[in-house]
C-alpha positions, 0 to 999 in steps of 0.5 A: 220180166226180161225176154229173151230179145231184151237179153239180146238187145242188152248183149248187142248194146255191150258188144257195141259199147265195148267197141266203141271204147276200142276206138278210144284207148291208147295203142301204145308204141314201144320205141327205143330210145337213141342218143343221136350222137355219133360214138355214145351209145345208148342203153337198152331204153325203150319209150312208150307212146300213142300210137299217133305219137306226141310225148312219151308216155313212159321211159321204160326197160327191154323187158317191159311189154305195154298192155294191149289195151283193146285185148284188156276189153275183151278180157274185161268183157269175157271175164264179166259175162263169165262171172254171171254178176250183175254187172252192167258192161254198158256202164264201163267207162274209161279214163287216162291220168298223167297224161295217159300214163296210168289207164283205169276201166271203171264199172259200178258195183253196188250202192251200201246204205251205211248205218250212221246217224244221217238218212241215206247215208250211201257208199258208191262202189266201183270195180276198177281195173289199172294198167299203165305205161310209166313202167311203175303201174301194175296190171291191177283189180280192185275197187273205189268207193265214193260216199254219196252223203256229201262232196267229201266221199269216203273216196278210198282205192284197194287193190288187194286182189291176186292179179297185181303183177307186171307188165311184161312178156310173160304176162300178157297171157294172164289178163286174159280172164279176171272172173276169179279177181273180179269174185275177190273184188265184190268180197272185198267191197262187201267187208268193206262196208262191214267194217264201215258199219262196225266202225260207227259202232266204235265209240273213241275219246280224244286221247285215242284221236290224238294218238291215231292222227300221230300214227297217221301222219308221224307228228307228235300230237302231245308235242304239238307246240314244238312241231313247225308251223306247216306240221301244225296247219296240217294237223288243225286241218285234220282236226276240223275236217274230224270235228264236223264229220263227228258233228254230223255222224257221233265220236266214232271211229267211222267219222274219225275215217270220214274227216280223213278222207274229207282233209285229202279230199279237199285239202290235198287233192282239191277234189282232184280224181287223179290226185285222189286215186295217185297221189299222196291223198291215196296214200294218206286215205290207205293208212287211215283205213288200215289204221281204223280197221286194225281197231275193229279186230 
């Protein structure tokens, strides 16, 4: 039974965690940017840097405005304390990417057992909040999921919550509660993993493969001998990631999703978080899903 001075030593223990991460993020700098030559005049460019200097962390506009990192806590925190979740603050981590370009604040959600052949087949659910200082990264929530069953992971971001706008002046005022976002985002993970099951549930031939992995990648599956050699490799690689995904959970739509998400996970990412969450293996990861979950309507 939780006491009343167990509450307020969890309390403390957050308000001490939430600090000791303000000591730890980046307090970005805006500096405008000059050519240093006499009679060239410079436009009105401005970098983004660490407050203790170094490399820029992005060239940017007049009207872009970098996140004040340490206000984005206190808005993550109030925001959770606000929603009255089960959500453990002392568990919020922080990560930089690029170089400190792209932030993410990660919290646990909820861990799914997803009802496939294989026992204890488990997916991990994170809620993420993004922002960034390249100028291309919106303040953003949403949440990442990691199967636990093996190394592959169905590792998947989405963000497609309200809150996914731009870092500018006039939008600094709106971090300042995410409780509604933060509702959305525990929705989400919940028809996700909803359609994760329905998905086991979808039996599909190799014709039907075939024809998703040509919408996937926008190569011609039925042309395969015409394709380069390059377009064939990538397609094989698909193939045997799909092909032991369905040895372990059946001929689904379920392991058809999962050997994707192996192919990125390994092939393009090479088990890279940031390549995961950044790069093109995201990108891949986000058509599958919606290629996949538009079968379930």
């Amino acid at each position: 039974m939780t006491t009343a001075n167990d509450f307020l030593a969890t309390l403390d223990n957050q308000t001490t965690h939430i600090a000791n991460l303000k000591n730890q993020v980046i307090q970005a700098k805006k500096v405008q940017l000059h050519t240093g030559l006499e009679g060239f005049n410079a436009p009105l460019a401005y970098g983004i840097y660490r407050h203790t200097g170094g490399n820029a962390l992005g060239v940017v506009g007049d009207v872009f405005e970098p996140t004040n990192l340490q206000l984005f806590l206190d808005a993550i925190e109030c925001s959770v304390l606000e929603s009255g979740l089960d959500l453990d603050l002392n568990k919020l981590t922080y990560d930089e990417y690029s170089d400190g370009s792209k932030i993410v604040f990660r919290m646990p959600l909820k861990k799914y057992e997803i009802k496939t052949p294989m026992v204890g087949d488990t997916l991990e659910t994170n809620i993420e909040f993004r922002t960034g200082f390249d100028g291309k990264t919106k303040m953003s929530l949403g949440f990442y999921s990691l199967r636990l069953w093996c190394e592959n992971g169905a590792k998947n971001w989405q963000k497609d919550v309200d809150l996914a706008m731009k870092n500018t002046t006039n939008n600094q005022a709106k971090i300042m509660t995410f409780t509604n976002e933060i509702f959305k985002v525990v929705e989400m993970t919940q028809n996700h993993v909803k359609l994760l099951n329905n998905a086991s549930l979808k039996a599909i031939t190799q014709k039907q493969i075939d024809t998703f992995l040509t919408n996937l990648t926008g190569y011609d599956v039925k042309g395969y001998k015409d394709l380069t050699t390059r377009k064939r490799n990538i397609l094989d690689a698909i193939n045997g990631a799909v092909a032991i995904e369905m040895q372990n959970t059946g001929a689904n739509l379920f392991s058809l999703l999962q050997g994707v998400t192996r192919y990125t996970t390994h092939n393009l990412a090479e088990n890279n978080v940031e390549k995961i969450l950044f790069s093109q293996a995201n990108v891949l990861n986000t058509k599958a899903h919606e290629l996949v979950f538009a079968e379930l309507n």
